[in-house]
Structure formats: structure tokens, C-alpha cells
Residue, then its C-alpha position, 0 to 999 in steps of 0.5 A: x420852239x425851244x423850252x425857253x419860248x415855250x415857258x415864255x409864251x405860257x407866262x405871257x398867256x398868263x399875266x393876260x389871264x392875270x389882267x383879266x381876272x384883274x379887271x373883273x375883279x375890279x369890275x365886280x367890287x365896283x358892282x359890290x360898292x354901287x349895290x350897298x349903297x343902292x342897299x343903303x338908300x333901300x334901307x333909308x327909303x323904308x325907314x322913311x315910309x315906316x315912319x311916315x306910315x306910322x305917322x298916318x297911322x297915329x293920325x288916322x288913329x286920332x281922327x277916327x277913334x275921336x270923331x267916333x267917340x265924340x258921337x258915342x258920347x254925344x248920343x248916350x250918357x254912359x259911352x263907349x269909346x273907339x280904339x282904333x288898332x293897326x296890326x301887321x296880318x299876313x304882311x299887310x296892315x289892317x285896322x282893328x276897332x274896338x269899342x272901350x270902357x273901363x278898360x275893357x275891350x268889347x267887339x262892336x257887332x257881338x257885344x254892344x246894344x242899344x244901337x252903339x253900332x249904328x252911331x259908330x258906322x255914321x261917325x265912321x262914314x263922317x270921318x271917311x269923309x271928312x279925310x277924302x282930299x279933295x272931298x265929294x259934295x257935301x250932300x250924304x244921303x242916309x237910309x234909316x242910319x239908327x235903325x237900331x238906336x234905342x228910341x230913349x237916344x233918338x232925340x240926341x242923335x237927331x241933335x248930334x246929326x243937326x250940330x255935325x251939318x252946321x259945323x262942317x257945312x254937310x247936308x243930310x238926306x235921311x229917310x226914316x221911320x222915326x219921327x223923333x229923329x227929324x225933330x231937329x230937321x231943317x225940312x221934313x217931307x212925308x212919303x206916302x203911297x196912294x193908289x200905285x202914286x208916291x205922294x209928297x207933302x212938307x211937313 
């Protein structure tokens, strides 16, 4: 084979090189174009759920901390009221409660008194509820819910828990030690034990 074939023969294997590269790099820049607007709709979507995120957020915020303050104030004359605060730990959210007044933050479980707490756990646990979709039956059965609510408050509370039931339509169960508790009670049953018997008696 002369040189002229040879140079020939090398410069058809190399427009055949040239082609494919060609036709990979084509290939490549249209994979290019398809992954920045698959990243571009990325983007979108998680713009889309921060902001519906931080919507719930407000929302939860607003129902939560309202509910909850609303009992507080319902039971004492000088409340608290619950700051509810969505922090990013560890790259997830979580919840942070606080009880406010005058400004101040205080942790609910180390500073508060007087029985603050177990107001706040049941406008909690009314609040959890009232978000579930669909909703559970409206019966919430209650084991001495303000076991450490000062007796100066507990008339308020049993009028608190009496307005809640007619307003969303919720049946309380309550087992308590408290006679002034179930002042408002729609019906009261004594619990007592003879002889190895429960016996039970309407009030």
C-alpha cells in the first residue's frame, strides 16, 4: 500500500473518530440540558415545600400557642402564654415551647408553678386533637389531668374543661381526687372499694 493510501486510510479512521466524538458530545450536552432543568424543577419543588412548610409552621404556630394561651388564661388571672419555636437541629425541624410573660421566656417543666404545666399538656393534647383529619371519636379520657394545679384554680379549670366540651362537642372522662374539679360535671360517679368490690354510686 503506497503512502498516499496509507495517509488516506488514517484520515477516514479519523473523521470516523471525529464523528463519534461528535455524536457523544451531542449526546452528552443534550444529558446536560435535561439535568439543569431536572435541577431547575428540583429547585422549584423544594421552594414549593419550604413554603408550604413554613405555612404549616405559622399555622401550627397560631393553633397551638392560641388554644394553649387561651386555657392559661382562662384558669389564672396573671397567665403565661405559649411561644411555640420551629428551629432546624441536626437538619431536621423540631418544636420548641416556651411559656412568655412580660417578655421573658421561661422553660415550662424547671420554672413555672402552681400547676401551669398541666393546663398547658391538656390545651396541648385539645389542640392535637382537634388538627387530626379525620378526627377520632370525641370521647378523651383523663387520669387526674391537674394533679398539680393549685386548689385556688381548680374551679376555673372545671369551668375551662366544661365550656371546651360544649364548644367542640368533646365528652371528658376524668378520674380525679378533686371534688371541686367536677363542680361543672355533667354527671359524677364515686369509686370506692369494699371488701375486694369496686363500688359505684352517682353522685
Amino acid at each position: 500500500m503506497s503512502d498516499i493510501q496509507q495517509l488516506r486510510h488514517k484520515l477516514e479512521r479519523q473523521k470516523g473518530q471525529k464523528f463519534q466524538i461528535e455524536k457523544s458530545l451531542t449526546a452528552l450536552q443534550e444529558q446536560l440540558s435535561e439535568k439543569k432543568r431536572s435541577l431547575r424543577r428540583h429547585e422549584q419543588a423544594r421552594e414549593i415545600v419550604r413554603e408550604v412548610g413554613m405555612k404549616t409552621q405559622e399555622q401550627l404556630q397560631f393553633h397551638i400557642s392560641d388554644i394553649t394561651s387561651l386555657a392559661l388564661e382562662a384558669v389564672f388571672p396573671d397567665p403565661y402564654e405559649l411561644a411555640v419555636e420551629f428551629v432546624q437541629r441536626r437538619n431536621k425541624t423540631e418544636c420548641d415551647l416556651y411559656f412568655v410573660r412580660d417578655e421573658n421566656k421561661v422553660d415550662p417543666l424547671t420554672a413555672s408553678g402552681v400547676g401551669a404545666v398541666d393546663v398547658a399538656a391538656f390545651a396541648l393534647r385539645i389542640a392535637s386533637w382537634s388538627m387530626l383529619q379525620p378526627r377520632t371519636r370525641n370521647t378523651i379520657i383523663l387520669d387526674e389531668p391537674f394533679r398539680f394545679l393549685s386548689r385556688n384554680y381548680q374551679e376555673q379549670a372545671s369551668i375551662m374543661l366544661k365550656e371546651i366540651s360544649q364548644r367542640l362537642g368533646l365528652q371528658f372522662i376524668i378520674v380525679t381526687h378533686e371534688e371541686t374539679l367536677i363542680e361543672h360535671a355533667d354527671k359524677v360517679f364515686q369509686v370506692s372499694i369494699r371488701k375486694g368490690k369496686s363500688k359505684i354510686v352517682e353522685i
